[in-house]
C-alpha positions in Angstrom: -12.0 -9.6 -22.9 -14.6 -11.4 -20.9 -17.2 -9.2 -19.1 -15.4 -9.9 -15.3 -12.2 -8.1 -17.0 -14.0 -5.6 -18.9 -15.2 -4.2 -15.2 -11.9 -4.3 -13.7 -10.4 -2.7 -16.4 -13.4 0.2 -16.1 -12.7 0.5 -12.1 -8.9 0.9 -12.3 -9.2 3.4 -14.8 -11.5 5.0 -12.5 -9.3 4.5 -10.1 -6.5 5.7 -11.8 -8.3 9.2 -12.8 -9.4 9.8 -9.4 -5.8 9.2 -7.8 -4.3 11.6 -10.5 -7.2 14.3 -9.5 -6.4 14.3 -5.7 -2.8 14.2 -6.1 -1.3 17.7 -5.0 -4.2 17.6 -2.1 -2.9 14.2 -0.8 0.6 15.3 -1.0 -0.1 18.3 0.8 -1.6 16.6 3.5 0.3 13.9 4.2 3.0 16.3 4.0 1.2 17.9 7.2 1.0 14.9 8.9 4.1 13.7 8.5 5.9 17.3 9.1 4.3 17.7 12.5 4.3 14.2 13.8 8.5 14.7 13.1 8.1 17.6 14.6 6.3 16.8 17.5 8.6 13.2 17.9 11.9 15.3 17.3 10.9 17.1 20.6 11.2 13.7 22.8 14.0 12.7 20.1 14.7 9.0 21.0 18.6 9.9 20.2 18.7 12.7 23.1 15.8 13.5 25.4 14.2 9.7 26.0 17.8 8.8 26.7 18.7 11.8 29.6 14.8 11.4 30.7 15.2 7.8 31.2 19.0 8.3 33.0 17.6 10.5 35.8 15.6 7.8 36.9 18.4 5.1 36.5 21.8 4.8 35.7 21.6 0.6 34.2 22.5 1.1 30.6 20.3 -2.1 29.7 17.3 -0.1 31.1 18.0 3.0 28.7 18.5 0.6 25.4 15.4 -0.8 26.4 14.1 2.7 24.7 14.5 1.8 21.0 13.8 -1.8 21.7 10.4 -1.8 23.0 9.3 1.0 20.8 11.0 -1.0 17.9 9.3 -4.2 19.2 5.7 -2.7 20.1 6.4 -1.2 16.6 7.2 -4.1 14.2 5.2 -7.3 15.5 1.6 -6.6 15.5 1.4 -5.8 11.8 1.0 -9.2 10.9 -2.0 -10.0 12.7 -3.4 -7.0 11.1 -2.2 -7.4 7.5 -4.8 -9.6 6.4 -7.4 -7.7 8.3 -6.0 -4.5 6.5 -6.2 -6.4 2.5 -10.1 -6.2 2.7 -10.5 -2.8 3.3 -11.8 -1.2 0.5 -10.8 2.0 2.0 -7.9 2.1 4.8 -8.3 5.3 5.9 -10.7 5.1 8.8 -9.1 2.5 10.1 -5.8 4.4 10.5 -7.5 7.5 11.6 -8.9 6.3 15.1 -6.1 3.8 16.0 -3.4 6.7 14.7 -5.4 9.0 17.1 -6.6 7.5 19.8 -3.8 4.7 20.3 -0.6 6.4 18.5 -0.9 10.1 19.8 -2.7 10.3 22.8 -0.1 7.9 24.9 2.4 11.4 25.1 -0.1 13.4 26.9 -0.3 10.4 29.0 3.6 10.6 29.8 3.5 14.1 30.1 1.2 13.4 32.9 3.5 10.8 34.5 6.4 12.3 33.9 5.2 16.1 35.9 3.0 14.1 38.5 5.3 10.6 39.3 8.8 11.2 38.3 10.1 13.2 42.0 8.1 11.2 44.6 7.7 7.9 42.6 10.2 7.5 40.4 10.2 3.7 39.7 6.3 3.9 39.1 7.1 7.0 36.4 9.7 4.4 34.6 7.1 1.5 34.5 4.5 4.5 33.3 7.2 5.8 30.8 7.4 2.7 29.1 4.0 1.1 28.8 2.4 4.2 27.4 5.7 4.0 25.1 5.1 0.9 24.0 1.4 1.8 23.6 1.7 4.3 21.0 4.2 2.1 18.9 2.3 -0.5 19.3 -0.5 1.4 17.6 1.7 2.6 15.3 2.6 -0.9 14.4 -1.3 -1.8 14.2 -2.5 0.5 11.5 1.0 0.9 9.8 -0.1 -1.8 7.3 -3.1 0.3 6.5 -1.7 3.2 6.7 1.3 2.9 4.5 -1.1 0.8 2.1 -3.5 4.1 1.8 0.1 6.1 0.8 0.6 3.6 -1.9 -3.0 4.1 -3.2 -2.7 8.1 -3.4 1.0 8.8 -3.9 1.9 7.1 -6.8 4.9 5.0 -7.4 7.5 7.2 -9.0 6.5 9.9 -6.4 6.9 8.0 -3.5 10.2 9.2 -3.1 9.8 12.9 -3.4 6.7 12.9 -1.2 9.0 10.8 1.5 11.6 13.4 1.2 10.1 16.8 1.2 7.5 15.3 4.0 10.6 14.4 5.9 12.3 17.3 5.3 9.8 19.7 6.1 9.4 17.6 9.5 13.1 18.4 9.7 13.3 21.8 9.7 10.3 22.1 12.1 12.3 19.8 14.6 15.4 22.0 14.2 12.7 24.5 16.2 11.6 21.9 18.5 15.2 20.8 19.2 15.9 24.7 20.1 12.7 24.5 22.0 13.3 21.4 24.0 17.1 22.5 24.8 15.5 25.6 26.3 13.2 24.4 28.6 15.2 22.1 29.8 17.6 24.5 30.9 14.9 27.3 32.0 12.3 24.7 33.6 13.4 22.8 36.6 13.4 18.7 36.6 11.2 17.1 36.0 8.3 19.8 34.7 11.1 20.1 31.7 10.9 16.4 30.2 6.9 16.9 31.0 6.6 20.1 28.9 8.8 18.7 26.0 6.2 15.7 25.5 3.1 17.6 26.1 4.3 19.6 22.9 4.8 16.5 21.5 1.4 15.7 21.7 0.4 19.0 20.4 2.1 18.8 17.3 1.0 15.0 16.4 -2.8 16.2 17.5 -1.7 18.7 14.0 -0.4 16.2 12.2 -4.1 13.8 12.6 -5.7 16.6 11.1 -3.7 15.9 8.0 -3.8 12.1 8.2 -7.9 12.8 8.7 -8.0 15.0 5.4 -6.7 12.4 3.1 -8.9 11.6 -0.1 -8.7 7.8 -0.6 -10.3 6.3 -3.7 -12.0 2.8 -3.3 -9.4 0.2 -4.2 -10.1 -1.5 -7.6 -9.2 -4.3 -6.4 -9.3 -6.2 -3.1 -8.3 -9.5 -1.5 -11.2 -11.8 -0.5 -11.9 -12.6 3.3 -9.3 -15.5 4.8 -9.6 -16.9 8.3 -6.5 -15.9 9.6 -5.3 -19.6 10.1 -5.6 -19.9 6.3 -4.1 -16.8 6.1 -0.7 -17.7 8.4 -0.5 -21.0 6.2 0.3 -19.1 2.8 2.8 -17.0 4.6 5.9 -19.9 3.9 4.8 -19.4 0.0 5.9 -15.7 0.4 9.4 -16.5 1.4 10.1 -19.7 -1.0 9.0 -17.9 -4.2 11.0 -15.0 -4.1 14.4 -15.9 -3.1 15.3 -11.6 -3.3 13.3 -11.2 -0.9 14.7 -13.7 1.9 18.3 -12.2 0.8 16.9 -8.5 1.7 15.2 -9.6 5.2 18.6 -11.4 5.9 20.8 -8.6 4.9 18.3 -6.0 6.5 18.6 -8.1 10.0 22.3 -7.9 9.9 22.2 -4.0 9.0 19.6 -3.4 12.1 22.3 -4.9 14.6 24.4 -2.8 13.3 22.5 -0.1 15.2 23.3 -0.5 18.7 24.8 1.9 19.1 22.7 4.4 17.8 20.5 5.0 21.4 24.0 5.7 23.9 25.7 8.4 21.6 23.9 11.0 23.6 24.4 9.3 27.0 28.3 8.3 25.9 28.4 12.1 25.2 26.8 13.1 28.2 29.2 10.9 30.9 32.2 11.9 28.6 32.0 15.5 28.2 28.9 16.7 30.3 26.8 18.5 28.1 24.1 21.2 29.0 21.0 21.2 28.0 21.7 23.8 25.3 24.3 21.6 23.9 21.5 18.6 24.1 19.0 21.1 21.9 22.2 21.8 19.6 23.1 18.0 19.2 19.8 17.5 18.5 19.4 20.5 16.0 22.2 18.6 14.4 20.7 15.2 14.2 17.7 16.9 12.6 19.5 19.5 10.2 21.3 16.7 8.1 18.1 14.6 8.2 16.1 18.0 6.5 19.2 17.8 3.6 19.7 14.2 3.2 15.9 13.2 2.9 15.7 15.7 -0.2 18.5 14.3 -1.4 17.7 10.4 -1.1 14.0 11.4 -2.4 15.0 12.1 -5.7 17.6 9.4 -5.4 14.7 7.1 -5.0 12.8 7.9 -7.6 15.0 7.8 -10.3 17.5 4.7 -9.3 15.2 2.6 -6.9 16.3 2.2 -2.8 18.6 -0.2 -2.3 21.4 2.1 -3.0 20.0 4.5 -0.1 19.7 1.5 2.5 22.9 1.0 1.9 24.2 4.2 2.5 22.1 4.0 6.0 24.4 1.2 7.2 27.4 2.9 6.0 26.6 6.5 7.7 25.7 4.0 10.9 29.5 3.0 11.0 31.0 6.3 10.4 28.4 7.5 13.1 29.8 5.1 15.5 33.3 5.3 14.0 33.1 8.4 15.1 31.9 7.9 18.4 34.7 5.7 19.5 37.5 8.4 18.2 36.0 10.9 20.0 38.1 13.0 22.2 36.1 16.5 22.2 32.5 17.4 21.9 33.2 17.9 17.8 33.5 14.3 17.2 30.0 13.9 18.8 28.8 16.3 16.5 30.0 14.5 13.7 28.6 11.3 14.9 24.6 12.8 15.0 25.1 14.2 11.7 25.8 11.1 10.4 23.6 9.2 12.7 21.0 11.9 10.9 21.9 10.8 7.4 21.1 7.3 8.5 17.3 8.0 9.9 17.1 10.0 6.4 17.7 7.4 4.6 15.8 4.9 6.5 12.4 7.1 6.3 12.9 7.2 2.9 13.7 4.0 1.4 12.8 1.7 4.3 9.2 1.6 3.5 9.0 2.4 0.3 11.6 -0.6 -1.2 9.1 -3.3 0.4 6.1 -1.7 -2.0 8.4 -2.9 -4.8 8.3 -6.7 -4.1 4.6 -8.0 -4.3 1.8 -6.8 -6.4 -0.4 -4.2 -4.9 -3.3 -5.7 -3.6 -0.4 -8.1 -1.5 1.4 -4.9 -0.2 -0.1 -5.1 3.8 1.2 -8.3 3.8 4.6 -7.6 2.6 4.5 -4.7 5.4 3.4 -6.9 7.9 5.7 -9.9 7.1 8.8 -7.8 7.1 8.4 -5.3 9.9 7.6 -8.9 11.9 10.6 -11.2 10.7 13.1 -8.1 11.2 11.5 -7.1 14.6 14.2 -9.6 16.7 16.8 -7.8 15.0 15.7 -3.9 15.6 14.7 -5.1 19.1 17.8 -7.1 20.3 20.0 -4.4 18.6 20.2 -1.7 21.3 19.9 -4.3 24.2 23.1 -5.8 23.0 24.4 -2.8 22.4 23.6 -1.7 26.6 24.8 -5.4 27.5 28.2 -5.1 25.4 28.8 -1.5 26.9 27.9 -2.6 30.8 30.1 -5.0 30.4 33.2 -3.9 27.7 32.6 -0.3 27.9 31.2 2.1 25.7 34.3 2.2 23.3 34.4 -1.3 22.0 30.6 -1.7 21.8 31.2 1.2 19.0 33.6 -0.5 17.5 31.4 -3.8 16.9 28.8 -1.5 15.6 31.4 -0.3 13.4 32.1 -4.2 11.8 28.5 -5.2 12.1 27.3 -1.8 10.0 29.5 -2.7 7.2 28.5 -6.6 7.2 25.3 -5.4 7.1 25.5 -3.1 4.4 27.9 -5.2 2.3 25.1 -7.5 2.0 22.6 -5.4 1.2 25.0 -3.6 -1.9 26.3 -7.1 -3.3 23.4 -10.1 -2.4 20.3 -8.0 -2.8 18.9 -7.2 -6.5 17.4 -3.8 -6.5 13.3 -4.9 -6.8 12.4 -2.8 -9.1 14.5 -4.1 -11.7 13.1 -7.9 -10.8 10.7 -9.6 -12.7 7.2 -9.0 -11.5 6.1 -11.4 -8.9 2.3 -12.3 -9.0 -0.5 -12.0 -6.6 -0.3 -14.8 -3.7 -3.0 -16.8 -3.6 -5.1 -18.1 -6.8 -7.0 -14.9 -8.9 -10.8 -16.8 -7.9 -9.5 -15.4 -3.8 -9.8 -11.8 -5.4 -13.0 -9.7 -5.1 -13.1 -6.9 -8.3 -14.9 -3.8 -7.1 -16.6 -1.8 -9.5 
């Protein structure tokens, strides 16, 4: 063992021992964090409240899909450009901590704002305010996801990653099953539009909570990390990714097809709302739904997880998406539109478990911002086009048969994902991009 090798071998170790020493206090707070930023997001629930805010200021169905498509969009393409940023960091943590504050959390005090000040006297400049400070916190999201889910990697390890998702998720659940009471009640006790205004000041409240958490993590140096790369150079070895691993390209094309499958997902309150006219309490209880089979199923597809790998899990997201809008398109009372969010619930529950987590499984681990990156980019056209067909096919077919093409598309999607797709952790493993002389050891 030369004397280069004999170092790295020390500093993992090191690594190792001090990742095993701060595991239950990382668990626990990234628990926290993710509990109460659920908790706080499950009070302006993108499925219910969004969808009623955004339809008292307009009634254009492309306008209200434009809700999960910008957020999906701001999201998903900016972690590219800050992937190979992200790979030098020897520590991602403070990084994450002031874009998750300042950019992700702060933006739904900022609509609270809008939404109490603008909404009555200038409605068109509270839609416009709406959405940019929207796509502002996904778009921080989407900045310092990369680093972000790269630091949960570091101190959650690998055969954990599940259980942490789904008792994290869980927890959040349950908490939102409060919000979701809590948001139904003031809308029905506070008058429009102080209602939608209280809901996300809350909002903001609880993810303030969850920073604390984020802020509390104990991240260990990385062993190893990749060496500076102008991000021209950078861009140029991106093809490489896609050619050597011909798994991969079959999950990002099977994982497109299974996002457009969920157009549907973002009118099944307003479908609900034209067809049966539900009150607000109704909207907390539909919610309160949505939330209560996300608390089971997440424990449930954590363990799954960790003991058979996610593939099996995202395909059980595009199957509960068709049923959801199966559903949907039967209904003929209210209790069919319960159905649909509990189902719809299962989906997000499986997602937030597995959706992340399967891409760590592909690349080696100082490559995993760029695996992030690269696929929350190349399947950002598909999560963002998703709901805007879905609002185009319903202006101009109706709700009904736009539910019944997310019905065929679902299964496409998740037929493809069960048969074409080899589970990755049961693939041989691929190696580090990039030749090992492009890799700085820390010791």
């Amino acid at each position: 063992m030369t004397e280069l090798e004999s170092s790295q071998a020390i500093a993992e170790s090191e690594f190792d021992r001090e990742v095993e020493k701060n595991f239950r206090w990382n668990f626990a707070v990234n628990t926290l964090d993710i509990a109460f930023i659920m908790f706080g997001l499950n009070m302006i629930s993108q499925a219910t409240i969004m969808p009623l805010f955004v339809r008292s200021l307009t009634s254009s169905k492309i306008i209200i899909g434009m809700i999960p498509a910008i957020s999906s969009l701001a999201f998903l393409l900016p972690q590219l450009l800050t992937a190979n940023y992200t790979e030098g960091l020897r520590r991602k943590k403070p990084f994450t901590v002031l874009i998750g504050g300042l950019g992700e959390r702060t933006p739904w005090l900022w609509i609270a704002l809008v939404i109490w000040f603008l909404a009555v006297p200038y409605p068109t400049a509270a839609l416009v305010g709406f959405f940019f400070f929207l796509g502002m916190a996904s778009a921080s999201s989407g900045i310092c996801n990369p680093a972000w889910y790269d630091m949960i990697a570091k101190v959650i390890p690998l055969k954990k990653r599940g259980m942490w998702a789904g008792v994290s998720n869980s927890l959040g659940a349950f908490l939102g099953i409060a919000g979701a009471w809590v948001a139904g009640s003031i809308l029905v006790a506070w008058a429009y539009p102080h209602n939608f205004a209280l809901c996300f000041f809350l909002a903001f409240i609880a993810a303030s909570i969850s920073w604390v958490g984020l802020a509390l993590n104990r991240e260990p140096v990385s062993p190893i990390v990749k060496a500076p790369s102008s991000l021209n150079n950078y861009f140029k070895q991106l093809p490489g990714v896609l050619r050597r691993d011909p798994n991969y390209v079959r999950f990002l094309t099977s994982r497109t097809v299974a996002n457009l499958g969920g157009m549907a997902a973002g009118f099944f309150m307003v479908y609900g709302m034209e067809k049966f006219s539900f009150s607000g309490a109704q909207v907390g209880s539909l919610t309160g739904v949505l939330i209560a089979s996300q608390a089971v199923m997440n424990l449930v597809f954590g363990a799954l997880g960790d003991r058979h790998g996610h593939k099996g899990i995202l395909v059980s997201v595009s199957f509960s998406l068709a049923l959801a809008s199966a559903a949907a398109w039967l209904a003929t009372s209210p209790a069919w539109m319960y159905l649909s969010f509990a189902l719809l619930g299962v989906a997000m529950a499986g997602y937030s478990v597995s959706g992340m987590n399967i891409i760590l499984e592909f690349c080696a681990p100082q490559d995993r911002p760029t695996y992030i990156g690269l696929t929350n980019t190349l399947l950002a056209p598909g999560v963002a086009l998703a709901p805007l067909i879905g609002g185009l096919l319903a202006t101009r077919l109706g709700y009904r048969p736009m539910f019944l093409i997310a019905v065929l598309v679902s299964i496409l999607g998740g037929a493809l994902v069960a048969w074409w797709v080899r589970e990755p952790r049961h693939q041989i493993r691929i190696e580090p991009l990039g030749p090992q002389d492009e890799v700085e050891h820390v010791v």
